[in-house]
Structure formats: C-alpha cells, structure tokens
C-alpha positions in Angstrom: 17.3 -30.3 88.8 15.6 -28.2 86.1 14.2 -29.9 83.1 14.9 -28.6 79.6 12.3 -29.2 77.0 13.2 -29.2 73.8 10.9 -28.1 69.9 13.4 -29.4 67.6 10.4 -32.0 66.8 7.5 -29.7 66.5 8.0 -28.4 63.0 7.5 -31.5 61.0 3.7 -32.3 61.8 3.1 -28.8 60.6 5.5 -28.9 57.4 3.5 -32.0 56.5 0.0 -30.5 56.7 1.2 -27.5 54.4 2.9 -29.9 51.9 0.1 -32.2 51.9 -2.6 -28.8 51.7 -0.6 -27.5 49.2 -0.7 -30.9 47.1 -4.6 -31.3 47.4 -4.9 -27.7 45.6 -1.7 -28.1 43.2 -4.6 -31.2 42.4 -7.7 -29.5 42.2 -6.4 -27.1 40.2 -5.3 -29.4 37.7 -9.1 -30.9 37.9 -10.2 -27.8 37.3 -7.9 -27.2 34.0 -8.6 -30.7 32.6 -12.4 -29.6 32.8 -11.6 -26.0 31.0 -9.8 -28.1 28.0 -12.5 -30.4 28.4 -15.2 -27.6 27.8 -12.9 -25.8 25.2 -12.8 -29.0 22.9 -16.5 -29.3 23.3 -17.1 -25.6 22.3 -14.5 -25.9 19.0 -16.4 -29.2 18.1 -19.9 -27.3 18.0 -18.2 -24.4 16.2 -16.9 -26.3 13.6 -20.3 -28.3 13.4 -22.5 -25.2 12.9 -20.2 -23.5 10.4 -20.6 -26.9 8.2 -24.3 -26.7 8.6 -24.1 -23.3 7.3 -21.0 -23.8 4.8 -23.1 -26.7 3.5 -26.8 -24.7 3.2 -24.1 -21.8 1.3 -23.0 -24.0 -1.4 -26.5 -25.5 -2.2 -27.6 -21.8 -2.4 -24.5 -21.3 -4.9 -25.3 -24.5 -7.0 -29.1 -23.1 -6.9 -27.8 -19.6 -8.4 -25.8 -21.2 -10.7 -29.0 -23.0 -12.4 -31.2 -20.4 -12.4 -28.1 -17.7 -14.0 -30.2 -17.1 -17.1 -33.5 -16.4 -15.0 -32.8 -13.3 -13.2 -36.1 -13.1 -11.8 -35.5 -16.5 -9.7 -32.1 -14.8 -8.2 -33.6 -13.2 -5.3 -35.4 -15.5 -3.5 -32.5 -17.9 -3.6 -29.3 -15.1 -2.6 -31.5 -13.8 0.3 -31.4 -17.7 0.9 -35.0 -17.9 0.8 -35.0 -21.4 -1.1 -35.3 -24.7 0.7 -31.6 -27.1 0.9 -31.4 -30.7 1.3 -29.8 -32.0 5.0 -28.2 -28.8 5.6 -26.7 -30.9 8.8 -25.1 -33.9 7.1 -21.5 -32.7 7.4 -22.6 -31.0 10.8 -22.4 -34.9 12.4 -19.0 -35.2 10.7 -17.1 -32.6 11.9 -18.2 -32.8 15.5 -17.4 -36.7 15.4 -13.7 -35.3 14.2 -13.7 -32.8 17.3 -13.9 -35.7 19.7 -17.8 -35.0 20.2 -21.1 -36.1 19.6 -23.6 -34.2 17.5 -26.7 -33.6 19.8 -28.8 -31.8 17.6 -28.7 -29.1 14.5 -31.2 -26.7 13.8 -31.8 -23.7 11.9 -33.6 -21.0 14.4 -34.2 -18.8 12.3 -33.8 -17.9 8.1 -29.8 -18.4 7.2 -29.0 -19.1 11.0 -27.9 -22.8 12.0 -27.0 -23.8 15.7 -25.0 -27.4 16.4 -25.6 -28.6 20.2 -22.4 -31.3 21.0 -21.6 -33.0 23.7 -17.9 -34.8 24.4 -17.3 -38.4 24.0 -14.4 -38.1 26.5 -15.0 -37.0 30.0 -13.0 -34.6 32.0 -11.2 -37.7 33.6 -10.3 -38.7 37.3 -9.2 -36.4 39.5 -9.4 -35.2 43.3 -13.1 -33.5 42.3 -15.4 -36.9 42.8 -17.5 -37.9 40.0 -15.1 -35.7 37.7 -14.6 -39.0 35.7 -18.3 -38.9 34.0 -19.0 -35.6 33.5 -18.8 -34.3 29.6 -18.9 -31.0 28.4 -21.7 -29.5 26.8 -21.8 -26.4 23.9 -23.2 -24.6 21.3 -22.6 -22.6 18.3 -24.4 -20.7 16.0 -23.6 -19.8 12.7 -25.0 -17.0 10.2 -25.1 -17.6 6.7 -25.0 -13.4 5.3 -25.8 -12.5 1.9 -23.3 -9.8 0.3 -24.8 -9.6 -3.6 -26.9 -6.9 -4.6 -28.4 -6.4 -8.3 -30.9 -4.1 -10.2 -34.4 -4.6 -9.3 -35.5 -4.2 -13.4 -33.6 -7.5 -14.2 -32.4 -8.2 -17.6 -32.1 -6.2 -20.6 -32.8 -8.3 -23.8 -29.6 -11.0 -23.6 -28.0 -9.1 -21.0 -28.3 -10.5 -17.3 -28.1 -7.5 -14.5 -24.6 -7.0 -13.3 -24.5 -8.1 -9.6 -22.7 -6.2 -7.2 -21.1 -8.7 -4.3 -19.1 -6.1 -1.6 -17.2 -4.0 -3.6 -16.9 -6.4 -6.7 -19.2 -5.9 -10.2 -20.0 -9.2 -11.9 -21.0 -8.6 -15.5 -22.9 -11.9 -16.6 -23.5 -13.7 -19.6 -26.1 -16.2 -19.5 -24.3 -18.5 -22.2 -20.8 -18.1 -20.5 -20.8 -19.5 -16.8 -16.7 -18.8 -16.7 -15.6 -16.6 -14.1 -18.7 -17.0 -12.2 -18.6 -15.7 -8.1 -17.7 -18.5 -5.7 -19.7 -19.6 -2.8 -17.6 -17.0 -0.7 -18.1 -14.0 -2.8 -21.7 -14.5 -2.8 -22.5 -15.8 0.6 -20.2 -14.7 3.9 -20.4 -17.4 6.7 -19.4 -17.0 10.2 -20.7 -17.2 13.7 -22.8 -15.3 15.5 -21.7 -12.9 18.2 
C-alpha cells in the first residue's frame, strides 16, 4: 500500500505571515505619515510665528516713519530699521498657539531678522513605532524684515520733503498732508529667509 501525502494545507501558514507582514508595514507607514503631518504643522506654526514677529517689528517701523515725516534727517535710521520696537514677539505667542503649538522662544539674530522656535502641543499619536505617543515635533523659522525705500541723501529743500523712491514707486511728500502715505508693505517687504 503506497501512502499519498497531500499540501492542500500548507499554503495558509504562509498566506498568514504575508498578510500579517504586510499589515505591520501598511502600519508603520501610517506612523511614519502621522509624524510627517506632525512635523509639517509644527514647521507652518513657527512660520507663521516668525513672520508676526517681523510683520509686527514692520508696522512699529511704519508708525515710527510716520512721526518723524517732517524730519527727513530721522528717516534713515528708522527705514534701514535701525530704531529699537517694543515686544516685537507679542503676536509671535499668538499665532503659534493658533497653529496647534507652543512658542519656545523668539529672537532677533541679527538687525531686521527674527527666528520663532515652536514645539507641538499634540504628539504624533499611538502607533506600531513605541513611544510614538509622546514625541512632538520641533521647528524653526526665520523671517527677514527687507527695506525697499530709497531717498536723496541732501534731505529737504525748504518745505519740500525728499521724494522717496520705494521699488519702482516715487512718493512725493508733504509734511502737512499725511494722505496717500506708503503702507507698511510698500516700505518694508517681509518674508522668510531661504
């Protein structure tokens, strides 16, 4: 008598260990992507908190302007944003709080350059990656505050103020008319740094 052996069985061991390989990637993978949006909200929270540093330090350098108008001689010291501003990081707190995140600290490294460090106040969450569930992302931005105005270096002539050139726009000022005066944005770009 010959015995017949049979491997009808011997597939489904093997089927399960693909499947269940397969599953264990399908979730690290997904840890993986919840830590990328993780990081990505963490970097747009400390982009938005730098520019409102520097948006912030751009006004007060506007408002400044705007006092001095009739003083031409005071006008470049403050539009090469030489002149000191009040809590140029007040709004920085703000914005990163909006973001999900947690200002860490805001600084200005150097003259019209201000860098916002955030951290998330959600963490990456649970997953198949262990201790996944208390890590928090970590960025930084940097934003440039960059001057565009240019005037004469003589200053005023009699009652006439300089005309300042901003880009390819010619203000003509009057000291007694402050109408029609250049924005924040024509006199000041802000954006971050490369």
């Amino acid at each position: 008598m010959t015995c017949r052996r049979s491997d009808a069985g011997q597939a489904f061991p093997i089927y399960i260990t693909v499947v269940a390989g397969l599953l264990f990637l399908a979730l690290a993978y997904l840890a993986v992507g919840q830590a990328s949006v993780n990081r990505g909200g963490a970097q747009t929270a400390a982009d938005a908190a730098a520019l409102a540093a520097a948006q912030n330090v751009r006004d007060q350098l506007t408002a400044q302007w705007e006092e001095v108008l009739s003083d031409p001689k005071k006008w470049q010291v403050i539009l090469e944003g030489r002149s000191p501003v009040d809590d140029p990081c007040g709004r920085a707190g703000e914005l990163a709080s909006q973001n999900d995140a947690q200002l860490n600290a805001c600084f200005s490294p150097e003259l019209l350059k201000y860098q916002a460090d955030v951290t998330t106040t959600k963490s990456v969450g649970r997953s198949v990656v262990p201790g996944s569930e208390n890590y928090r992302s970590k960025a930084s931005a940097t934003a440039e505050i960059e001057p565009l105005c240019k005037f004469p270096d003589e200053g005023a002539d009699g009652d006439k103020l300089p005309p300042l050139t901003c880009k390819d726009k010619v203000w003509h000022l009057k000291p007694d008319d402050t109408t029609g005066l250049p924005k924040p944005e024509d006199l000041f770009d802000v954006h971050l740094a490369d």
